[in-house]
C-alpha positions, 0 to 999 in steps of 0.5 A, a space after each residue: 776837715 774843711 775840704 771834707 765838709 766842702 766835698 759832701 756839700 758838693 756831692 749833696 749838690 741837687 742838679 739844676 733839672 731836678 727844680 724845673 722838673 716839678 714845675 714841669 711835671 705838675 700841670 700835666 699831672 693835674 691835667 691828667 687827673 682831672 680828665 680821669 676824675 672828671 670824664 670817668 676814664 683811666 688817664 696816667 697821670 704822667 702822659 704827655 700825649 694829646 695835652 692839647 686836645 685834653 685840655 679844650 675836653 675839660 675845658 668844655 666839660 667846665 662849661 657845660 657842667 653849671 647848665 647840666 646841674 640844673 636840667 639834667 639829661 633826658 634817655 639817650 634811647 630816643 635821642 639816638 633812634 630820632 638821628 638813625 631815622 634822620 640820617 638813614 642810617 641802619 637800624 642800631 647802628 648808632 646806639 651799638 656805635 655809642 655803646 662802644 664808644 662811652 657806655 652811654 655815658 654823657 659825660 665821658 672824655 677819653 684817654 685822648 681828649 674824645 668827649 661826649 657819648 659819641 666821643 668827638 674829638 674838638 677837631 671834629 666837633 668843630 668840623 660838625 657844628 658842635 659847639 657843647 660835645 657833653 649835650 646828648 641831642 646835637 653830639 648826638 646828631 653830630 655823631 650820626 652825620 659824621 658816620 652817615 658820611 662816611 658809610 657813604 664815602 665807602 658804602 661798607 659798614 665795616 670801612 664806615 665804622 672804622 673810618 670813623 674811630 680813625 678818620 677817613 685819611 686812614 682807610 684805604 679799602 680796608 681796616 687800617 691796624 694801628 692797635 686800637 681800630 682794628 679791635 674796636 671794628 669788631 666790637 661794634 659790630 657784636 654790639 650792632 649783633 644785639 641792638 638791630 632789630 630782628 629781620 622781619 619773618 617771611 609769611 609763609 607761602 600762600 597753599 591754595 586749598 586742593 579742589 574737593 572732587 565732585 562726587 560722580 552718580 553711579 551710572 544706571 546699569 541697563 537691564 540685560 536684553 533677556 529681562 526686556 518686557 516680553 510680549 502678552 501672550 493671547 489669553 485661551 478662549 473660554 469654553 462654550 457653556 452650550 452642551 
């Protein structure tokens, strides 16, 4: 009976990984969660890509929050239409660019650690001077600079575009495929479709105005040879009264 109970215990034994698994797994879970709660977007909680770039998103989410409680934000419209006009770029671009990227929501971090309204990764954001991604105004401005460098590296809007979702080491004169930038190309520019402004409507040629003719005096008829004034005729001598 005693060799019994000793080989259930055995078989009962919990193997060694199943205790560190959790401590493992734990602060990856919490990481995951908390990007989802708090940037307002899909995370699995058991993803183990790009920890290092979602925790510095939530890091500065953190940091910006106490500060965003009490001001508040101002619309991004007129944010977004200042940096177009600043950085020379195409009317709507940016807001059709944007609207792609987090629906306008300032307070958005991504799947892969992207934050703000533009979605900046903290490499980027660092590269551009940004030092708060969640304020509307310079993730703005940085957003705008970042784009308005690249469409003039490749003087494409559609290479523009996508060099800016996948960097410019990823476009070789055309749409790299990596199962995200080549879906997300054509999603900006739908929505460029609907936020750039009409083209201005062509005056219609200028019609000079068709001379009236001058209305013509008929012309006199002369009066035929035989109607010329003839000549008087002698009056006859009167007849002498005398007898």
């Amino acid at each position: 009976m005693g060799r019994k109970r000793a080989a259930r215990r055995e078989g009962m034994t919990v193997p060694g990984w199943a205790w560190w698994l959790p401590c493992v797994l734990a602060p990856v879970v919490l990481l995951n969660v908390a990007v989802a709660w708090f940037g307002n977007s899909f995370v699995s909680p058991l993803s183990f890509s790009f920890l290092e770039a979602k925790a510095g998103a939530l890091r500065a989410y953190l940091a910006h929050r106490p500060s965003c409680l009490m001001e508040g934000h101002a619309p991004l419209e007129p944010v977004i239409d200042a940096a177009e006009r600043r950085h020379r770029l195409p009317a709507g671009l940016l807001r059709a660019l944007v609207q792609v990227e987090s629906e306008t929501r300032v307070h958005r971090i991504s799947p892969a650690g992207a934050m703000g309204p533009g979605q900046l990764m903290p490499g980027t954001a660092a590269m551009l001077g940004v030092k708060d991604p969640f304020d509307p105004e310079p993730a703005i401005d940085g957003s705008a600079r970042y784009l308005a460098q690249q469409l003039r590296r490749f003087g494409d809007v559609r290479l523009a575009v996508a060099a800016y979702n996948a960097g410019p080491g990823s476009v070789n004169g055309r749409v790299p495929r990596n199962g995200e930038t080549e879906f997300y190309v054509p999603k900006v520019l739908a929505a460029w479709e609907l936020t750039r402004p009409p083209p201005p409507r062509k005056a219609p040629p200028a019609v000079k105005p068709v001379a009236k003719p001058k209305p013509v005096a008929p012309a006199r008829s002369r009066a035929p040879a035989s109607a010329a004034k003839e000549p008087k005729k002698p009056a006859a001598p009167e007849a002498n009264g005398r007898s």
